[in-house]
N, CA, C and O atoms as CSV, one atom per row, in Angstrom:
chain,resi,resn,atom,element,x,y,z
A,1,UNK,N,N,44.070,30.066,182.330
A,1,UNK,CA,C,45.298,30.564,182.880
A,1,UNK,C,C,45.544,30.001,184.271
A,1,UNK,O,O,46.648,29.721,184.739
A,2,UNK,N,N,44.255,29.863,184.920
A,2,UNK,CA,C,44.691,29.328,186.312
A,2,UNK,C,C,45.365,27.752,186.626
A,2,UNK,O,O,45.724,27.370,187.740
A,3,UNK,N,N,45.430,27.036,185.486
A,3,UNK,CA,C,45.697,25.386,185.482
A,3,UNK,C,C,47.458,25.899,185.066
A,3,UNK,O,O,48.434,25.157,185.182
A,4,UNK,N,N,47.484,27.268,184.600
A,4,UNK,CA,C,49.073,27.371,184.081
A,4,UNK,C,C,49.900,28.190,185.900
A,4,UNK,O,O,51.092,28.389,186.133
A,5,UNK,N,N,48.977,28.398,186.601
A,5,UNK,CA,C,49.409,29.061,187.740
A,5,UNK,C,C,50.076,28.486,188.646
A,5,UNK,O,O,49.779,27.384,189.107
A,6,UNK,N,N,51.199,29.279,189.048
A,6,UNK,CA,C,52.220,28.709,190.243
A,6,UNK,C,C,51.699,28.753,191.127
A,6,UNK,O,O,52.129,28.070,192.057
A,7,UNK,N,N,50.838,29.338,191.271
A,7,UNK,CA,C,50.092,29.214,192.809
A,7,UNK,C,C,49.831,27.462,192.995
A,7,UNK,O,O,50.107,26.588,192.173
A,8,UNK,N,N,49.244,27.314,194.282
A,8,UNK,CA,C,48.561,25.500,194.364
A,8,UNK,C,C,46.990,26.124,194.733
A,8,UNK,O,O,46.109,25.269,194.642
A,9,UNK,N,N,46.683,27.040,195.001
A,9,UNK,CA,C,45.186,27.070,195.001
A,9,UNK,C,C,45.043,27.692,193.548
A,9,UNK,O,O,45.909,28.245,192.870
A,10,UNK,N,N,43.515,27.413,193.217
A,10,UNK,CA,C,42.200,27.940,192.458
A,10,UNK,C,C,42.263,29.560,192.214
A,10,UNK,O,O,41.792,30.225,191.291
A,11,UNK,N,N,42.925,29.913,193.237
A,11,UNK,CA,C,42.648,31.374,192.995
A,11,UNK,C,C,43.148,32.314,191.922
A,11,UNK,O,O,42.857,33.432,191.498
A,12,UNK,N,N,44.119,31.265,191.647
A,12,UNK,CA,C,45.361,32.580,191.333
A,12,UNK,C,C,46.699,32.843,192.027
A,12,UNK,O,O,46.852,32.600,193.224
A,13,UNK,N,N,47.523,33.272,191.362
A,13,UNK,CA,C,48.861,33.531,192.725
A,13,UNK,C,C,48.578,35.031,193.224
A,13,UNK,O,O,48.417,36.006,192.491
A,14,UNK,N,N,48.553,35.009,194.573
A,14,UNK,CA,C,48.540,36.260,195.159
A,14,UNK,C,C,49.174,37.467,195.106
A,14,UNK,O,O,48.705,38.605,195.087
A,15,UNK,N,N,50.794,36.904,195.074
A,15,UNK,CA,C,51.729,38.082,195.039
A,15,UNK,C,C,52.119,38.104,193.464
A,15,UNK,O,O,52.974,38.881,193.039
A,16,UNK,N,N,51.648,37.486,192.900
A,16,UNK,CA,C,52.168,38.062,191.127
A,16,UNK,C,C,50.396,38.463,190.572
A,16,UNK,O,O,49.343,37.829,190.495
A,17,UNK,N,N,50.877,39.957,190.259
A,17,UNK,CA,C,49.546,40.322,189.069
A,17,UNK,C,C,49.361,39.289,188.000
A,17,UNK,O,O,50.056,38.333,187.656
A,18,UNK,N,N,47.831,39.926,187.435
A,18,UNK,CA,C,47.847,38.675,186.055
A,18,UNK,C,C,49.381,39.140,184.722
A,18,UNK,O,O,50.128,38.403,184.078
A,19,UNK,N,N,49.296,40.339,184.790
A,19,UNK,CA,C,50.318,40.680,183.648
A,19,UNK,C,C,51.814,39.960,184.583
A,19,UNK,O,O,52.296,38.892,184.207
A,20,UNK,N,N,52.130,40.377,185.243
A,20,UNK,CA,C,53.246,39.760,185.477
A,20,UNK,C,C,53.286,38.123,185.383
A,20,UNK,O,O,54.121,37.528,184.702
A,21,UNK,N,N,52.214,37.443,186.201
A,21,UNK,CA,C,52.376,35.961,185.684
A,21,UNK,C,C,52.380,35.837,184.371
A,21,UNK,O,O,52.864,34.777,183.973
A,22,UNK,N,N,51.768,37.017,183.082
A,22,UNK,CA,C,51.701,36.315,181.398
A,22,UNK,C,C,53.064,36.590,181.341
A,22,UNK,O,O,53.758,35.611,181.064
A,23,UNK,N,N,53.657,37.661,181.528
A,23,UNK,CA,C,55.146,38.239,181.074
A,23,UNK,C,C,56.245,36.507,182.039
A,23,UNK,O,O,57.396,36.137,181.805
A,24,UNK,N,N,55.581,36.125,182.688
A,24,UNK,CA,C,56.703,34.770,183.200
A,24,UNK,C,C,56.408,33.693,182.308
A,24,UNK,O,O,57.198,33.368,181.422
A,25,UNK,N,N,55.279,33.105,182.502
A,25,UNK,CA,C,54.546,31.990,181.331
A,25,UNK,C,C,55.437,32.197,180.165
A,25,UNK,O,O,56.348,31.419,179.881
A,26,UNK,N,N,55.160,33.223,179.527
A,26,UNK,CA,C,55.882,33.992,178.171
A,26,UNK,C,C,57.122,33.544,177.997
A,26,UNK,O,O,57.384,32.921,176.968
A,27,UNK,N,N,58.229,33.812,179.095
A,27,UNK,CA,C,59.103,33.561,179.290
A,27,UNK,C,C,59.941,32.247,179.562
A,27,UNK,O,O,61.062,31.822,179.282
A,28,UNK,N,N,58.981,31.885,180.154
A,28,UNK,CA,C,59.068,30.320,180.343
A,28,UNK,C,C,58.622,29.217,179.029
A,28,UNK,O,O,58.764,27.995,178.980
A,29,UNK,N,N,58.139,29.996,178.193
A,29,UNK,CA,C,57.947,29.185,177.307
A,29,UNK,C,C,58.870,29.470,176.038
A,29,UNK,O,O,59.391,28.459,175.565
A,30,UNK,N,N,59.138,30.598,175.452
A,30,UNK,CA,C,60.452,31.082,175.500
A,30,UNK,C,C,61.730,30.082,176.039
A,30,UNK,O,O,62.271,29.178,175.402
A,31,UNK,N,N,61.957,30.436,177.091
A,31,UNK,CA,C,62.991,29.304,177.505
A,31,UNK,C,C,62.709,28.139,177.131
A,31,UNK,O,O,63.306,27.899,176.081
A,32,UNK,N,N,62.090,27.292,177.474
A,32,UNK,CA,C,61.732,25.993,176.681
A,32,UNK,C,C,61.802,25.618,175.428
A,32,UNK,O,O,62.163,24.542,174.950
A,33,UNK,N,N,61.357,26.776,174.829
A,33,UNK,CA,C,61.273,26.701,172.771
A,33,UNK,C,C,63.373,26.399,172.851
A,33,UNK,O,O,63.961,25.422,172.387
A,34,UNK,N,N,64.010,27.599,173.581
A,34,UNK,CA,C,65.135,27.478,173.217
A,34,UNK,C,C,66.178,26.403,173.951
A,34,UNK,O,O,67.306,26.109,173.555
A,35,UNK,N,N,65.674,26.036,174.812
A,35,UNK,CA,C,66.354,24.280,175.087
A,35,UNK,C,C,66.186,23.278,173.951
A,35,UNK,O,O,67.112,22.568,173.561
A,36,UNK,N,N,64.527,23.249,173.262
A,36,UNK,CA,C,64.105,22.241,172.503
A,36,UNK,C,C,65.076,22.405,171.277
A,36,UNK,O,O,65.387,21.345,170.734
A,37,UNK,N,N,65.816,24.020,170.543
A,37,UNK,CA,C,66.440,23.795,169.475
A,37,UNK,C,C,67.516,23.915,169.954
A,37,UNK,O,O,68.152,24.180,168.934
A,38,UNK,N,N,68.286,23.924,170.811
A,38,UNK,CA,C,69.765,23.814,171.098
A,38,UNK,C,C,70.476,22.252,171.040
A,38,UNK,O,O,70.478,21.281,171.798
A,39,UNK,N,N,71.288,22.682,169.237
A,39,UNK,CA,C,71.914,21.294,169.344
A,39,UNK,C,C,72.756,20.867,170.173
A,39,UNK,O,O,73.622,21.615,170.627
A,40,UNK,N,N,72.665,19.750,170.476
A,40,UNK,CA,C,73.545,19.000,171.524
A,40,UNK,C,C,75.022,18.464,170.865
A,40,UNK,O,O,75.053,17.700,169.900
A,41,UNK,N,N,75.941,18.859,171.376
A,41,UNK,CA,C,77.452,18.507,170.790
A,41,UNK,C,C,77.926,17.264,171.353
A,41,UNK,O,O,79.105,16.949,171.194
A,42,UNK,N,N,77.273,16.658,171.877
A,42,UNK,CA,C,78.193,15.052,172.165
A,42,UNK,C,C,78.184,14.365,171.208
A,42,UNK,O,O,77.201,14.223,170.481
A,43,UNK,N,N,79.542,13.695,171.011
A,43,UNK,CA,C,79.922,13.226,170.425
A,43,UNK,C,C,80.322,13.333,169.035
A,43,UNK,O,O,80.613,12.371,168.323
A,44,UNK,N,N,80.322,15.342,168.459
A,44,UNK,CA,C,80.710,15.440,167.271
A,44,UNK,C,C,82.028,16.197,168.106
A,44,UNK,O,O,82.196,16.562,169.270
A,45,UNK,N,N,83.076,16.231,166.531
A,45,UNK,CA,C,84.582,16.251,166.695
A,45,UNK,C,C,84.609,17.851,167.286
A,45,UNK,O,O,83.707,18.266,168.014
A,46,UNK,N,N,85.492,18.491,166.971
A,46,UNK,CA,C,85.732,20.091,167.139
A,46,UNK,C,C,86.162,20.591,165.748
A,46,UNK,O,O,86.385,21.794,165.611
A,47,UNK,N,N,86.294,19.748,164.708
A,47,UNK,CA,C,86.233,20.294,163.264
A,47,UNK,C,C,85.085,20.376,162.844
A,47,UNK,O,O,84.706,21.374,162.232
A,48,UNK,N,N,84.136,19.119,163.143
A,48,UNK,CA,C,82.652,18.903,162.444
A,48,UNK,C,C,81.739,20.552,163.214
A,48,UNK,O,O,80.984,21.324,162.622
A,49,UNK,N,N,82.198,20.595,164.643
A,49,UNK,CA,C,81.434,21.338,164.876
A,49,UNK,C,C,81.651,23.151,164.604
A,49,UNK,O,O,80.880,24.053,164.933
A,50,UNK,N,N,82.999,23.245,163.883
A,50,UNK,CA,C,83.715,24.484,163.469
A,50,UNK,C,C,83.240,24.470,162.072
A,50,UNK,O,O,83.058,25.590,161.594
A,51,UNK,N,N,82.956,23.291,161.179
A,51,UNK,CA,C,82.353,23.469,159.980
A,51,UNK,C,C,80.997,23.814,159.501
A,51,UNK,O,O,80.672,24.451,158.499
A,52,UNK,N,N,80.094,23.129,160.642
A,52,UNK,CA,C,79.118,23.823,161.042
A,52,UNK,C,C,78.457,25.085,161.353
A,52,UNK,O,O,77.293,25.240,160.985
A,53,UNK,N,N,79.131,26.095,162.055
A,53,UNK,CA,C,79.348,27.356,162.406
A,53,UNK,C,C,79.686,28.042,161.299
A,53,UNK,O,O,79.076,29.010,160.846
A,54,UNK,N,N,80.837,27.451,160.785
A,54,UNK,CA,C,80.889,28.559,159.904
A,54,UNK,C,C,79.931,28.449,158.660
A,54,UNK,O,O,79.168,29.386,158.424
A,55,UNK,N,N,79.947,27.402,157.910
A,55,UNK,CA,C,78.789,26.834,157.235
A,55,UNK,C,C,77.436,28.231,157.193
A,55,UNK,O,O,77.005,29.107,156.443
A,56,UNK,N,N,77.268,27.773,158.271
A,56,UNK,CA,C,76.060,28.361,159.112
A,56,UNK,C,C,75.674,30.109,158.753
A,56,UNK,O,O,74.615,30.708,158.562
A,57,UNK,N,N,77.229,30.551,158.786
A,57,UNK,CA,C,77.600,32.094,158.607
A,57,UNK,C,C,77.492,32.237,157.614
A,57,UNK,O,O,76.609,33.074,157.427
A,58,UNK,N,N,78.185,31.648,156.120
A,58,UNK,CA,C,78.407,31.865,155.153
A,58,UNK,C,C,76.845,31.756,154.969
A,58,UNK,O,O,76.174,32.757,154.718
A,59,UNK,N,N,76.262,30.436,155.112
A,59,UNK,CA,C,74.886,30.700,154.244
A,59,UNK,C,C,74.330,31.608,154.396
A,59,UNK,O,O,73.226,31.490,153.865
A,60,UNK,N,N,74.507,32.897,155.033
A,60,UNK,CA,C,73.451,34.003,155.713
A,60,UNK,C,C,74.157,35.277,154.370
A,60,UNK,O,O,73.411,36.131,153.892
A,61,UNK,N,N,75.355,35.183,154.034
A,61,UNK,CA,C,76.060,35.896,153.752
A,61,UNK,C,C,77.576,36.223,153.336
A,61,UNK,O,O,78.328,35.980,154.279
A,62,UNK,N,N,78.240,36.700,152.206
A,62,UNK,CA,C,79.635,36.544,151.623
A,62,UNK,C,C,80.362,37.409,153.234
A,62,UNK,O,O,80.007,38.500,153.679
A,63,UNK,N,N,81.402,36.497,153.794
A,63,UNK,CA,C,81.811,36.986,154.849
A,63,UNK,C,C,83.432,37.218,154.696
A,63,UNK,O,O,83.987,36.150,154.436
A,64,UNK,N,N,84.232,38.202,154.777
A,64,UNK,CA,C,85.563,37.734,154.911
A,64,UNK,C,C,86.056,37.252,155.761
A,64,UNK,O,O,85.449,36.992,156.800
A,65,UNK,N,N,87.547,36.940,155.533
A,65,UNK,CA,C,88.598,35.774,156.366
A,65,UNK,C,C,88.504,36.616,157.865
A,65,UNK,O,O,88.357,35.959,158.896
A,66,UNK,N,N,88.607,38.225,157.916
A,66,UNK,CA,C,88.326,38.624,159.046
A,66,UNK,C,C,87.372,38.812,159.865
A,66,UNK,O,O,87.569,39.046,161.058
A,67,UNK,N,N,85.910,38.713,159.185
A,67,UNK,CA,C,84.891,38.598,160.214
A,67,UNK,C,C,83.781,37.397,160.686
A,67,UNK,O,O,82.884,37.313,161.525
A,68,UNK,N,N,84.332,36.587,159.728
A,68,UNK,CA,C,84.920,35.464,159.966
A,68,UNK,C,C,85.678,34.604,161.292
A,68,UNK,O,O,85.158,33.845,162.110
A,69,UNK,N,N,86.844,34.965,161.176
A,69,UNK,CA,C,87.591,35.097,162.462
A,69,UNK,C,C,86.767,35.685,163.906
A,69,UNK,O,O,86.525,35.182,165.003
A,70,UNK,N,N,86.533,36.803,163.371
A,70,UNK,CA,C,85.930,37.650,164.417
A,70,UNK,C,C,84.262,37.286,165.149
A,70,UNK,O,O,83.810,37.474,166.279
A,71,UNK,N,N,83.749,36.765,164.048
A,71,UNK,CA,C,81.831,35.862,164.432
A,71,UNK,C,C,82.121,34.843,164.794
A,71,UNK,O,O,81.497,34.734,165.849
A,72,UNK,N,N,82.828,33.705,164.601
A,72,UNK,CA,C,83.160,32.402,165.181
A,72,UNK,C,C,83.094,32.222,166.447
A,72,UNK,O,O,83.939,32.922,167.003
A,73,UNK,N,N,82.432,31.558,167.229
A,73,UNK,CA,C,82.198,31.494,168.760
A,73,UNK,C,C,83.661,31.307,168.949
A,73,UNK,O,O,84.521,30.896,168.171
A,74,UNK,N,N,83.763,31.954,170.910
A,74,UNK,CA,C,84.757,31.270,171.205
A,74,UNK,C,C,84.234,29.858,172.395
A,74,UNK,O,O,83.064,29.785,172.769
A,75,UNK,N,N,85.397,28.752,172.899
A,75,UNK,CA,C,84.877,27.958,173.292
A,75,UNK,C,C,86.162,27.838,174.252
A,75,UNK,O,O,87.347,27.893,173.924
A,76,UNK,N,N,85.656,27.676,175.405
A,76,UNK,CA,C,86.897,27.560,176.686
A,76,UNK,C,C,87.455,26.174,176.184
A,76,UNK,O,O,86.771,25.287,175.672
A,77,UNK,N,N,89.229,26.123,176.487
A,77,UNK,CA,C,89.944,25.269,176.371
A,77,UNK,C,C,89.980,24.483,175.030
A,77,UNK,O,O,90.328,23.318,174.840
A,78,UNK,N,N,89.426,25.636,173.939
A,78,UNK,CA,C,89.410,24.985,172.407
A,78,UNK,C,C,90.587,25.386,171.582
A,78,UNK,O,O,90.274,26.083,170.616
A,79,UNK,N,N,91.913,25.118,171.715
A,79,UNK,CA,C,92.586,25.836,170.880
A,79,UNK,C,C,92.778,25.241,169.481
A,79,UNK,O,O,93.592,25.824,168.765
A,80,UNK,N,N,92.176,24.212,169.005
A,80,UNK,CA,C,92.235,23.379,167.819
A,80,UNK,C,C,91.392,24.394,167.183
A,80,UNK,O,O,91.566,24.368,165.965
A,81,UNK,N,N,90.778,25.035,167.451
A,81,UNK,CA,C,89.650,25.949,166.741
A,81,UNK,C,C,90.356,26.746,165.176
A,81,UNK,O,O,90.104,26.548,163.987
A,82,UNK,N,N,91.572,27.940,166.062
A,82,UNK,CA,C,92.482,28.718,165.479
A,82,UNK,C,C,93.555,27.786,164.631
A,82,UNK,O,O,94.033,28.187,163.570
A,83,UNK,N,N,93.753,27.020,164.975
A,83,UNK,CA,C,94.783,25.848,164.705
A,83,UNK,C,C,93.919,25.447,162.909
A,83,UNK,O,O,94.445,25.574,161.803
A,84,UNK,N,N,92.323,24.901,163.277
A,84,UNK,CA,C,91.728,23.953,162.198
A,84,UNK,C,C,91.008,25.243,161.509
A,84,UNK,O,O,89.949,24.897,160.986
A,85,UNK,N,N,91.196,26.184,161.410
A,85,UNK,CA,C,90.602,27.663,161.043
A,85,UNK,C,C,90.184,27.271,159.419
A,85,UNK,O,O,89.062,27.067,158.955
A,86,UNK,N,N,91.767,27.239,158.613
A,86,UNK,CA,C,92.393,27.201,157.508
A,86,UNK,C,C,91.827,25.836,156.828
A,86,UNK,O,O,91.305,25.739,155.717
A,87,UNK,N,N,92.003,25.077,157.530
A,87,UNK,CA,C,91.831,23.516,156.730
A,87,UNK,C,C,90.308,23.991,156.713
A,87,UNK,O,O,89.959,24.368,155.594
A,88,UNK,N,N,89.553,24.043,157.467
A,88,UNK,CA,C,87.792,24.116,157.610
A,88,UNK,C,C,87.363,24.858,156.557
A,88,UNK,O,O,86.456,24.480,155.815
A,89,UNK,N,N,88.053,26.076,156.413
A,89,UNK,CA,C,87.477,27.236,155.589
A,89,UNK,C,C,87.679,26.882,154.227
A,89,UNK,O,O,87.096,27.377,153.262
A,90,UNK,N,N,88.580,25.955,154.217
A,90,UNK,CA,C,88.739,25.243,152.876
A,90,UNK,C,C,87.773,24.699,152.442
A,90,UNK,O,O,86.928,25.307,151.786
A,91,UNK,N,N,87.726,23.870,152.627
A,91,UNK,CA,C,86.797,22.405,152.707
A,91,UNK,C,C,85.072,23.126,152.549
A,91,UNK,O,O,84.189,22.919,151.717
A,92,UNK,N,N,85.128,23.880,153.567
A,92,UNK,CA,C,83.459,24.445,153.623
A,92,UNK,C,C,83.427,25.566,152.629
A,92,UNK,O,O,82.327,26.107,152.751
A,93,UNK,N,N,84.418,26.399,151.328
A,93,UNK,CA,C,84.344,26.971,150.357
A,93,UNK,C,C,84.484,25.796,148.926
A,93,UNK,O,O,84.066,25.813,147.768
A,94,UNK,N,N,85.030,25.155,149.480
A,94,UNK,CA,C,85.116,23.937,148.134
A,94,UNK,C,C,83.466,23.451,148.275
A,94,UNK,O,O,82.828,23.644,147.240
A,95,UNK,N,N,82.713,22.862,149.390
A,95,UNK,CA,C,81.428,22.457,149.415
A,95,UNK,C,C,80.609,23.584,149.041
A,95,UNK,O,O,79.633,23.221,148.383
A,96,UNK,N,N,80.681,24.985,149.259
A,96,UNK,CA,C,79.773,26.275,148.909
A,96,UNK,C,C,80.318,26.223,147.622
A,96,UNK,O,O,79.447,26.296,146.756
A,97,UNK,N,N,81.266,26.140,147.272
A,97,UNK,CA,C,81.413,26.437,145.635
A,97,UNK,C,C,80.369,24.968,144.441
A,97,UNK,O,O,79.576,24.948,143.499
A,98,UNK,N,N,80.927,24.231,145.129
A,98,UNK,CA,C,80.467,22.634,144.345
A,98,UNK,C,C,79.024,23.264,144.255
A,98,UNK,O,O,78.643,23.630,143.143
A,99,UNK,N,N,78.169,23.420,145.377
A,99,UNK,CA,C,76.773,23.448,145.291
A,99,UNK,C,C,76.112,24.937,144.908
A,99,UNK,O,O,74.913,25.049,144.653
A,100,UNK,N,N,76.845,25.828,144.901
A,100,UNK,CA,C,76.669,26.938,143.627
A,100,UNK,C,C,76.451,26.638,142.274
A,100,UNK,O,O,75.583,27.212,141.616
A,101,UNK,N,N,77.318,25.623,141.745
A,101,UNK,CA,C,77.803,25.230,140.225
A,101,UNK,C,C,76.489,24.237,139.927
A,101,UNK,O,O,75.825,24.326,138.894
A,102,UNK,N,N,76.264,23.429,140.828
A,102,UNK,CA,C,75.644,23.054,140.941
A,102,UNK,C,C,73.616,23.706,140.425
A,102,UNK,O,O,72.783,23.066,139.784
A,103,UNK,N,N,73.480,25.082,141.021
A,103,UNK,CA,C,71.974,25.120,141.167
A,103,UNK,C,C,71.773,25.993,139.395
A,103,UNK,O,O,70.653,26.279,138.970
């Protein structure tokens, strides 16, 4: 534990107990796990990444058009979102249906 310590001496850190430094470590590694899976959106469209999402929802569960609406992130200065709602939900029930028939 001491090679994981914020301190710069051997000792240990002074002003953090051992439980409080595990409860930070913890945390800090935690944070890290969730940088490593956060996909990165450059360079996909604002449909690819609305098909995705919802995609995402449906596979968990049969959702309606309203909660649906209502689980969909919102995203500052996205108004293509509400706009590409309809076309998306299409497209991503035609692909959930194909690969139903499918199994």
């Amino acid at each position: 534990m001491e090679s994981l310590s914020i301190s710069s001496s051997g000792q240990g850190n002074s002003f953090l107990e051992q439980e409080q430094e595990m409860i930070m470590m913890e945390n800090c590694l935690m944070f890290l796990a969730t940088l490593g899976s956060i996909r990165t959106a450059i360079g996909v469209s604002d449909a690819d990444l609305v098909t995705l999402e919802m995609a995402t929802l449906l596979c968990m569960a049969d959702k309606t058009h309203s909660q649906l609406m209502e689980l969909m992130p919102e995203r500052c200065g996205n108004s293509s979102q509400s706009r590409d709602f309809e076309a998306v939900l299409s497209k991503v029930s035609r692909n959930l249906g194909a690969s139903a028939l499918s199994v």
